[in-house]
N, C-alpha and C positions, 0 to 999 in steps of 0.2 A: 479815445483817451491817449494813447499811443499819438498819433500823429499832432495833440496838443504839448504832450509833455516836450516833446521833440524840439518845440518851438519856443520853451523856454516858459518862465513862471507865469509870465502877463499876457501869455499868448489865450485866445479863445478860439472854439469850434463855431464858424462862422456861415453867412450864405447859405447858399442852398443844403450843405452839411448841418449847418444849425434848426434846416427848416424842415426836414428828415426827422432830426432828433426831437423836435416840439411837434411832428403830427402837423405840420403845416405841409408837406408834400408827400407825393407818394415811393419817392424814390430818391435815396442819396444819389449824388452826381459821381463818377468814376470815379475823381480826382477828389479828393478830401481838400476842404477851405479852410484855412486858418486866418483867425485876425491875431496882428500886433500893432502894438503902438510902429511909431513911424521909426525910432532909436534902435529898436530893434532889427537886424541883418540875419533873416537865419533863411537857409534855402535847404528843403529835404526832396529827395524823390519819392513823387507819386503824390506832392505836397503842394494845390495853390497859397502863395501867403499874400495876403491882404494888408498892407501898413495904414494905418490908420493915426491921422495926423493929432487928433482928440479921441480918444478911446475912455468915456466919463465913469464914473462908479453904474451908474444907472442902465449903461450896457451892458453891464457884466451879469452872470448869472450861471444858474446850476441846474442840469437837469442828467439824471442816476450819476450825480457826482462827477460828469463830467464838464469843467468852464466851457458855459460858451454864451452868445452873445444873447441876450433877454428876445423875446416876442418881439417886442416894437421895433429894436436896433434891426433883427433881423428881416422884418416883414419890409422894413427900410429897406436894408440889401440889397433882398432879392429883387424888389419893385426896380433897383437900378439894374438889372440881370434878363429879368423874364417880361413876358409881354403881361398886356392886361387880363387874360383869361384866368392866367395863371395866379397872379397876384391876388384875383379877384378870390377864387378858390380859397387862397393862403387866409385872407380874411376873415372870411366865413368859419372858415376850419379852427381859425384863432376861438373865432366866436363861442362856436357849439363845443372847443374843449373847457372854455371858459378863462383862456387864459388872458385874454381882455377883448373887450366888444369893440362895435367900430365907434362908438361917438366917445369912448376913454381913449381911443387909438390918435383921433381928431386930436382930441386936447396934448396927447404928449408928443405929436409930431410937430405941431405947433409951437412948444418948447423945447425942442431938436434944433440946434446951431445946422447951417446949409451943410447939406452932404448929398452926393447923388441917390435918387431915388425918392428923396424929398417928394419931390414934384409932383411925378407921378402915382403916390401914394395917397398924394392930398387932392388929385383930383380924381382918383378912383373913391374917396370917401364923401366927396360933397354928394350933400344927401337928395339932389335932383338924379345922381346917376345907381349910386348905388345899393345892392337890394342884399340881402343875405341869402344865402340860396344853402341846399344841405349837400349836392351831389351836382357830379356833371351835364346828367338829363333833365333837373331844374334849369339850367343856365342853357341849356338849348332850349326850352320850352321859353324861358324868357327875353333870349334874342330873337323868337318866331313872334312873341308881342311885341315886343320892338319894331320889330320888321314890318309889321302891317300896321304901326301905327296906332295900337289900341291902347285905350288907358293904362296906366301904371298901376299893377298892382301891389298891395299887402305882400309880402313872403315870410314867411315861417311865426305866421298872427295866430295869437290863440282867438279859438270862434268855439264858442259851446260847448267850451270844455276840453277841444281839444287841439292841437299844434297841426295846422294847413299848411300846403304849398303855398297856395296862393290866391288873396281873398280883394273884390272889390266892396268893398262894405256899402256905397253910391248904390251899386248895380243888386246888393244882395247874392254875389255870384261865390260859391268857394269849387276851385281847381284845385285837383290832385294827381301829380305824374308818378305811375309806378314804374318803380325799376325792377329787371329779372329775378334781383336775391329776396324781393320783398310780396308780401302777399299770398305763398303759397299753401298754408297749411288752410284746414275748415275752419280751424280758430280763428287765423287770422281775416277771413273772409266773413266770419260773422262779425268780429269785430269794425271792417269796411263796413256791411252793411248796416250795423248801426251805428257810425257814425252818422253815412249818409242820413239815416232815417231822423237824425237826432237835427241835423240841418233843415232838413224840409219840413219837421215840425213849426221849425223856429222862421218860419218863411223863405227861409234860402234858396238858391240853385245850385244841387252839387254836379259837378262835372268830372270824369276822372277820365285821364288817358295815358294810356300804357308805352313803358317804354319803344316797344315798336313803333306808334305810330307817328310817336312824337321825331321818330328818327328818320324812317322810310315813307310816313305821311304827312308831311306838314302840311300841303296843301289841304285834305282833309280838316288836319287838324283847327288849323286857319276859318276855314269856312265856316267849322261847325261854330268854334268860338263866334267869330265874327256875328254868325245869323243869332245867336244867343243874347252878345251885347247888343247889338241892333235891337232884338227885341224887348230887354229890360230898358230900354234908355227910351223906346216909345213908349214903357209906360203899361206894355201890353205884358195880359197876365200869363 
C-alpha cells in the first residue's frame, strides 16, 4: 500500500507484485511493481514503475483495499515477463480461486487493445494446448504425456462424483498424481480407496502415481501408462 500511495492517486500494484497479491504466484518479486498512466513521472527507491500508455477503468481494481491492476490486466503482465510454465500456473490458480476461468479469460483478452503479453496469453489459452492443471506435479505429469505422444487428457473433470487429475473418457482411464502434503492420514486413504473402488464399479481404470515417481520415475511411469493405453485402445479387457 505504501509503495502505491507513493506513486500517486492513479498509481496501481501491478505485475508480478499484483500476482502475489491475487494468489496467482508464489512469491512477490524483490522489487515492488507499480503501474501509472504514462503523464505520470514519479521514481521511488526499491520501486519498479510501469507507465502505462491506456491504463482503462476495467484494470483497475481492489484487493485488502489495496489498488492494483484486475486478474486479467495482470495475468496480461506477467505473460509479457515470465515464461509459459509459469503463466500457465497463474492461470490455473486464476481458475481454482475463481477469480475468472480460462474461456471468460479468452473472451476479455480478446477485447484488450494490443499490449505486450497479449500474444502470448492467447496462445497459452487456445484450447488445443491448454489444460488446467491444480499444482506443479500435475504439469510435469502432463509434459511426460506430451512427451511420449499420448492422447490428451481431461484435467481437473468430474467423474463419479468426484474432481480427477486426469481422465480419458475414449479409454475409460482416470489418473491421479499425489503430492507429499496430500494423502496421509487413514481417512484420507480410505477416502482414495473409495474413490477408486467407486471408478471401477463404474467400468473405469483407476491409475494413481505418487509424487516420487512421477519425478525420479518417468520412465516407469511412461511405460506403465503407455502398456495401459495400448491396452484399452485394443479393445482388450
Amino acid at each position: 500500500m505504501a509503495a502505491v500511495l507513493s506513486c500517486g492517486p492513479e498509481a496501481l500494484l501491478g505485475y508480478r507484485s499484483a500476482a502475489a497479491l491475487w494468489g496467482l504466484a508464489d512469491r512477490a518479486p524483490a522489487t515492488i511493481e507499480i503501474v501509472v498512466p504514462s503523464y505520470v513521472n514519479r521514481r521511488q527507491p526499491g520501486i519498479r514503475v510501469h507507465r502505462r500508455a491506456q491504463l482503462r477503468p476495467e484494470d483497475r481494481d481492489l484487493r485488502n483495499l489495496i489498488p492494483v491492476t484486475s486478474p486479467v490486466a495482470t495475468l496480461i503482465d506477467c505473460a509479457s515477463q515470465v515464461g509459459s510454465r509459469s503463466i500457465e500456473a497463474a492461470v490455473s490458480a486464476a481458475d481454482r480461486l475463481r477469480l475468472i476461468d480460462p474461456e471468460a479469460l479468452r473472451v476479455e483478452i480478446d477485447l484488450t487493445p494490443a499490449r505486450p503479453g497479449l500474444r502470448a496469453l492467447r496462445d497459452l489459452l487456445d484450447r488445443h494446448t491448454f489444460t488446467r492443471t491444480d499444482s506443479p506435479l500435475e504439469r510435469r505429469f502432463l509434459r511426460l504425456i506430451r512427451s511420449a505422444g499420448l492422447p490428451a487428457p481431461r484435467t481437473q473433470a468430474h467423474v463419479n462424483g468426484y474432481r480427477v487429475d486426469f481422465y480419458w473418457p475414449e479409454l475409460g482411464l482416470v489418473v491421479e498424481t499425489d503430492g507429499l502434503h496430500y494423502h496421509r492420514t487413514p481417512a484420507q486413504q480410505a477416502r482414495d480407496l473409495q474413490r477408486e473402488q467407486t471408478h471401477t464399479v463404474a467400468g473405469l481404470i483407476p491409475l494413481r502415481f505418487s509424487a516420487a515417481q512421477v519425478r525420479d520415475e518417468p520412465s516407469h511411469v511412461l511405460t506403465t501408462l503407455k502398456r495401459v493405453v495400448e491396452r484399452l485402445e485394443s479393445g482388450d479387457p
